[in-house]
DRENRO-96960 format. One record per residue: residue in one letter; x, z, y of N, C-alpha, C in turn. Coordinates in steps of 0.1 Angstrom, whole numbers, padded with zeros to 4 digits, always signed. Each point is the difference from the previous one (the first is absolute). Last residue first. Layout:
<lotis>
aXZYXZYXZY/...
</lotis>
This chain:
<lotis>
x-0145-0057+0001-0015+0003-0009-0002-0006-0010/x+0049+0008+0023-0011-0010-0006-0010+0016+0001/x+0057-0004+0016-0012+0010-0001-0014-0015+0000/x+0046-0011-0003+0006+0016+0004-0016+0004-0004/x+0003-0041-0030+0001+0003+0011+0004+0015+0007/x-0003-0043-0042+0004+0011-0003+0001+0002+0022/x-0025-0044-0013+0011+0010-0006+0005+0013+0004/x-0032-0047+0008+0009+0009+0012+0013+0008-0008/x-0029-0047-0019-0001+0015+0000+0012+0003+0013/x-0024-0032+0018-0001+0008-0013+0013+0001-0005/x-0013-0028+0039+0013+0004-0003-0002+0010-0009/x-0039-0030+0006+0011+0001+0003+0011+0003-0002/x-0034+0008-0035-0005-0006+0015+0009+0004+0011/x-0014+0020-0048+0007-0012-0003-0007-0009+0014/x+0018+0059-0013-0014-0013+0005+0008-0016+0001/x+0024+0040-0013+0001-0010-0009-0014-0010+0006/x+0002+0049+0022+0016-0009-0006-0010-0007-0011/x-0025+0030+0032-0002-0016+0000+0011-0010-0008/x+0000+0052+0004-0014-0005-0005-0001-0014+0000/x+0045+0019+0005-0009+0000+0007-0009-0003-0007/x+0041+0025-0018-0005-0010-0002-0013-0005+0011/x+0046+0034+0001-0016+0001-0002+0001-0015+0002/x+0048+0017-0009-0008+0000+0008-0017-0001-0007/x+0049+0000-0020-0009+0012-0001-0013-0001+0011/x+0039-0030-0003+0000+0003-0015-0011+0011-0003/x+0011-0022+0045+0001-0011-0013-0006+0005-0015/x+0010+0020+0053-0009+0002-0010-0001-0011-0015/x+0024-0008+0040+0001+0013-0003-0006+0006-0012/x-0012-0044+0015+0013+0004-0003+0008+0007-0004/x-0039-0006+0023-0003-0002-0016+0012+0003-0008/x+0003+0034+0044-0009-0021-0004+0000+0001-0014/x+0023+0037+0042-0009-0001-0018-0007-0009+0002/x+0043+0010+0029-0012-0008+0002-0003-0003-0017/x+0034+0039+0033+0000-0009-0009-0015-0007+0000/x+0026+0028+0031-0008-0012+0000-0009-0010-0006/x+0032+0044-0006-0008+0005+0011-0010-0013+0001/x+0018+0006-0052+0001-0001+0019-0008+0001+0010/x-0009+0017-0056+0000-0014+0009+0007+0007+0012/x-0013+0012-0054+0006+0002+0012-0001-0011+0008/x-0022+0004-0038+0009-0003-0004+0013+0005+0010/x-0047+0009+0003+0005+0009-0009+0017-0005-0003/x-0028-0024+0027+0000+0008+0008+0013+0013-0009/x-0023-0038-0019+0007-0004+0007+0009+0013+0011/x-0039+0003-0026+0009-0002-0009+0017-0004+0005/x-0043+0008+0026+0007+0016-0007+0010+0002-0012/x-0025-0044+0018+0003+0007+0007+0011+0013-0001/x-0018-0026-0032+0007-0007+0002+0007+0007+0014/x-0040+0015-0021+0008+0000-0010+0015-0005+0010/x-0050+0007+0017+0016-0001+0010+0010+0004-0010/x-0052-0017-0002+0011+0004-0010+0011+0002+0006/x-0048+0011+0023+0012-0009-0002+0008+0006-0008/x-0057+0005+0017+0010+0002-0011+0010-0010+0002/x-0040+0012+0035+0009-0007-0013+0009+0007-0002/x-0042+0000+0038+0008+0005-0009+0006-0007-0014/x-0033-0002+0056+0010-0011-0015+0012+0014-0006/x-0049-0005+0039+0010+0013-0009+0005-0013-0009/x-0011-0017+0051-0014-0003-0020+0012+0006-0007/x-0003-0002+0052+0005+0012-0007-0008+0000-0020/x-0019-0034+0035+0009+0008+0013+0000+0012-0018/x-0022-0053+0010-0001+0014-0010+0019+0003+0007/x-0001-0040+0011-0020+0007+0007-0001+0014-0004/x+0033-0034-0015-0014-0004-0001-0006+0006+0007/x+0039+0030-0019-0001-0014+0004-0017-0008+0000/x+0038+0046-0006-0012-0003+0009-0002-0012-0001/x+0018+0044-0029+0002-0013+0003-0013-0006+0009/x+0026+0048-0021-0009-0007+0007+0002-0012+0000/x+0026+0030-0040-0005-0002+0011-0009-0005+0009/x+0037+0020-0044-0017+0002+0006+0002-0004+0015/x+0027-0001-0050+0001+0000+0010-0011-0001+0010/x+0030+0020-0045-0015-0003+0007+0005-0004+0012/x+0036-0001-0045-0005+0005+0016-0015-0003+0005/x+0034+0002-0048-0014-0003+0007+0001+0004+0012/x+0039+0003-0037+0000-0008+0013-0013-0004+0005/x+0011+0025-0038-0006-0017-0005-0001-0006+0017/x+0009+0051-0005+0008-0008-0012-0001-0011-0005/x-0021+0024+0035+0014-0005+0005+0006-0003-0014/x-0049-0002+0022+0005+0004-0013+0016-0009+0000/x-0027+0000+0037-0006+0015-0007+0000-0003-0013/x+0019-0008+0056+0005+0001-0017-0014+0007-0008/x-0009-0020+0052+0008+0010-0007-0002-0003-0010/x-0011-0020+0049+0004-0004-0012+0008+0016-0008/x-0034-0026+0045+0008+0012-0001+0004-0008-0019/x-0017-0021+0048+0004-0005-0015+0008+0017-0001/x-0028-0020+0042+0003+0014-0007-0004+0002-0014/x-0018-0050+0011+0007+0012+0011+0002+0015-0009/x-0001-0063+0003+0003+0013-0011+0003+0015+0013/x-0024-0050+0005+0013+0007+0005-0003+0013-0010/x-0013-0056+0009+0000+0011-0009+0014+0011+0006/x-0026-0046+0027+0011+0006-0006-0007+0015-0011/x-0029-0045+0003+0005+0009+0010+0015+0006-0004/x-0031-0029-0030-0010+0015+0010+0009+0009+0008/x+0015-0036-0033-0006-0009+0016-0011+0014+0005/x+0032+0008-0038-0015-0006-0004-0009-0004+0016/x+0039+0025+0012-0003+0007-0013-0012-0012-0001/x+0044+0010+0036-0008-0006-0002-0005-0002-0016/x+0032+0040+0020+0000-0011-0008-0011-0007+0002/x+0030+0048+0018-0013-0011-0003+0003-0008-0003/x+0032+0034-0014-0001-0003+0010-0015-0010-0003/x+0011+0048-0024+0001-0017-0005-0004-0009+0016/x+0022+0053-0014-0007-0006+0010-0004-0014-0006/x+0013+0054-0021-0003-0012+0001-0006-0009+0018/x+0020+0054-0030-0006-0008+0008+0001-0016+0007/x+0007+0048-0044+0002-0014+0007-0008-0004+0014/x+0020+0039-0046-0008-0010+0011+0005-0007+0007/x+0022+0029-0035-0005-0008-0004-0012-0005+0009/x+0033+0036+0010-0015+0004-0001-0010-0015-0010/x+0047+0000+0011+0001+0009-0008-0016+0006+0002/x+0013-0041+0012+0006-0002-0015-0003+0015-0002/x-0023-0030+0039+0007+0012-0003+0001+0001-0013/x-0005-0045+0035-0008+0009-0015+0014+0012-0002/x-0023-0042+0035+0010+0011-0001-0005+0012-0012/x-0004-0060+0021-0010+0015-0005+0013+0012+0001/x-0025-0054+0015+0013+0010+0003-0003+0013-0009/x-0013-0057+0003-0003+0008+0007+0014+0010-0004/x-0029-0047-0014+0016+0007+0006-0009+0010+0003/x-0018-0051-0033+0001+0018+0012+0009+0004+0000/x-0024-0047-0014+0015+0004-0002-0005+0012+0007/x-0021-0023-0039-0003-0002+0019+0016+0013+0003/x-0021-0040-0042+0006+0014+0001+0006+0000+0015/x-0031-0031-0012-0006+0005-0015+0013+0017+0001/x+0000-0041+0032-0006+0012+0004-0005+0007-0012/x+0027-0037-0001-0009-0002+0005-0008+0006+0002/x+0040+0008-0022-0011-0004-0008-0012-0006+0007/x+0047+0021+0014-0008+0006-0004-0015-0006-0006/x+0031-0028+0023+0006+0009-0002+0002+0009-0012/x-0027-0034+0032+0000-0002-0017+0013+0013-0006/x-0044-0004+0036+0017+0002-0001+0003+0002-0015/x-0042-0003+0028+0004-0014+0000+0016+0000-0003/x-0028+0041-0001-0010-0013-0005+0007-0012-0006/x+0014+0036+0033+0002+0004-0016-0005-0012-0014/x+0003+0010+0057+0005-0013-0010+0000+0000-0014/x-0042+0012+0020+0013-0006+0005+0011+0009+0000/x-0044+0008-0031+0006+0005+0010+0012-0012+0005/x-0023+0010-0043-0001-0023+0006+0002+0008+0016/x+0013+0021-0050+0001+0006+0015-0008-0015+0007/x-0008+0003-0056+0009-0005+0012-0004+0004+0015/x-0004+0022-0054-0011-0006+0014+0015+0000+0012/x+0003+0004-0063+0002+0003+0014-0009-0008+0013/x-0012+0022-0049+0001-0013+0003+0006+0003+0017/x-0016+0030-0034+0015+0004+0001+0004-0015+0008/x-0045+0016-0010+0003-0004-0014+0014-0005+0003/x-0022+0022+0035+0003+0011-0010+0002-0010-0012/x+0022-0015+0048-0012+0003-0004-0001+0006-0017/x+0045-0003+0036-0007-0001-0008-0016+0002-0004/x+0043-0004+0037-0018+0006-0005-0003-0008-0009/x+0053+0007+0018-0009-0009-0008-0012+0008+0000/x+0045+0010+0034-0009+0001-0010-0012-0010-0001/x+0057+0015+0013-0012-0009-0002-0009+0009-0003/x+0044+0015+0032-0007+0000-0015-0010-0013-0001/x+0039+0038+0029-0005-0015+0000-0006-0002-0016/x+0020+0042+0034-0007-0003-0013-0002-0015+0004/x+0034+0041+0023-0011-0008+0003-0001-0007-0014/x+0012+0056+0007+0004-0015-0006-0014-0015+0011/x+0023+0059-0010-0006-0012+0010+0002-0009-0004/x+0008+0046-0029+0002-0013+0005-0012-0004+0010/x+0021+0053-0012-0011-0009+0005+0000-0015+0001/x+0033+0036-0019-0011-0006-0006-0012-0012+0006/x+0040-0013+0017-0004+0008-0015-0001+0017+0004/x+0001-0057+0019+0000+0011+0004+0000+0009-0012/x-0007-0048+0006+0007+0003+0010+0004+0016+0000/x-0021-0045-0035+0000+0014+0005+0011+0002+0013/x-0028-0044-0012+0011+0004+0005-0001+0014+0002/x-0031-0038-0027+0002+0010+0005+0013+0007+0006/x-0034-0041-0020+0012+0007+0002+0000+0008+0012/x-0038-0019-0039+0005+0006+0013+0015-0001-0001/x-0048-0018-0025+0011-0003+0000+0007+0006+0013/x-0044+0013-0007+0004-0005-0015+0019-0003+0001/x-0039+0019+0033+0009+0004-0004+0013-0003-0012/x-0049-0010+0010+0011-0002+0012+0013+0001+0000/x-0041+0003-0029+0011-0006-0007+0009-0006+0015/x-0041+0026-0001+0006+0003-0008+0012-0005-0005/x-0028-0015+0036+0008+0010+0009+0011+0002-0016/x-0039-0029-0005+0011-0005+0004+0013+0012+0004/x-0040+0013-0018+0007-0006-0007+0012-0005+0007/x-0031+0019+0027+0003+0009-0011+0015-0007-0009/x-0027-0026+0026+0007+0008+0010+0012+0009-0009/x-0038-0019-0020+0010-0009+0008+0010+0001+0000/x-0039+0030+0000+0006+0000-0010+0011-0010+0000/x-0025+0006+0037+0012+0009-0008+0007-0004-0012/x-0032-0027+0016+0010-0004+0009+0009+0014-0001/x-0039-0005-0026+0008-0012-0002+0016+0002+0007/x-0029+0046-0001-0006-0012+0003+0014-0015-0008/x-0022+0045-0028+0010-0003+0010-0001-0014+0005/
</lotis>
């Protein structure tokens, strides 16, 4: 696999790490998503976005966690999904765009969802990305009941959410903690 997937790969895996989420609907929620994510390389060491402005913002670590949005709508009674992650400036090769993000349950007793999608950045048009999310915190929250508006955050989630792959890294605003849905 080339460098710039595998990258790719990684980075995409922990998009998802920190969300909130506003259900609106039942069964079917719509929700818009706001999140970080950290790429990690394989001895778990984080790699800094040096993309503008992610680089030069102390916020988030100085690009060590990049900020994403986007939109999704998930059916509770078929347990799927469908996803948007808006573009993003990615490792100075451009914007990164996530395409036809599908998402389903496949193991509803530990809250696993798959998620599968395209991504285009650099030049390379449709590089397959599939992951695994803990949406513990998600379907935990969900279970408790909620409002037509209500907003799943860490908050929400305090006592039962998913741990992101990157909680306790010692670089910026580490650890993150307990979230609606992690890799």
């Amino acid at each position: 696999m080339n460098l710039k997937k595998t990258l790719l790969a990684t980075a995409v895996t922990t998009a998802f790490a920190a969300t909130a989420i506003e259900a609106q609907a039942d069964p079917i929620l719509t929700a818009d998503w706001s999140g970080l994510f950290t790429i990690l390389n394989p001895d778990g060491v984080g790699l800094q976005n040096v993309s503008y402005p992610y680089y030069g913002d102390p916020t988030w670590g100085y690009g060590f966690r990049t900020q994403v949005s986007g939109t999704m709508t998930f059916d509770l009674a078929t347990g799927s999904g469908s996803a948007t992650v808006n573009s993003f400036d990615f490792f100075g090769g451009g914007p990164a765009v996530a395409t036809a993000i599908t998402m389903q349950v496949i193991d509803p007793n530990n809250g696993l969802v798959q998620a599968n999608m395209g991504f285009n950045w650099g030049g390379s048009n449709g590089i397959p990305v599939s992951l695994i999310l803990d949406a513990r915190g998600f379907f935990g929250a969900i279970s408790q009941g909620y409002a037509g508006s209500m907003v799943i955050n860490q908050d929400t989630v305090a006592g039962y959410g998913a741990l992101p792959a990157s909680n306790g890294m010692n670089k910026g605003k580490f650890p993150v903690g307990p979230v609606p849905m992690a890799t």
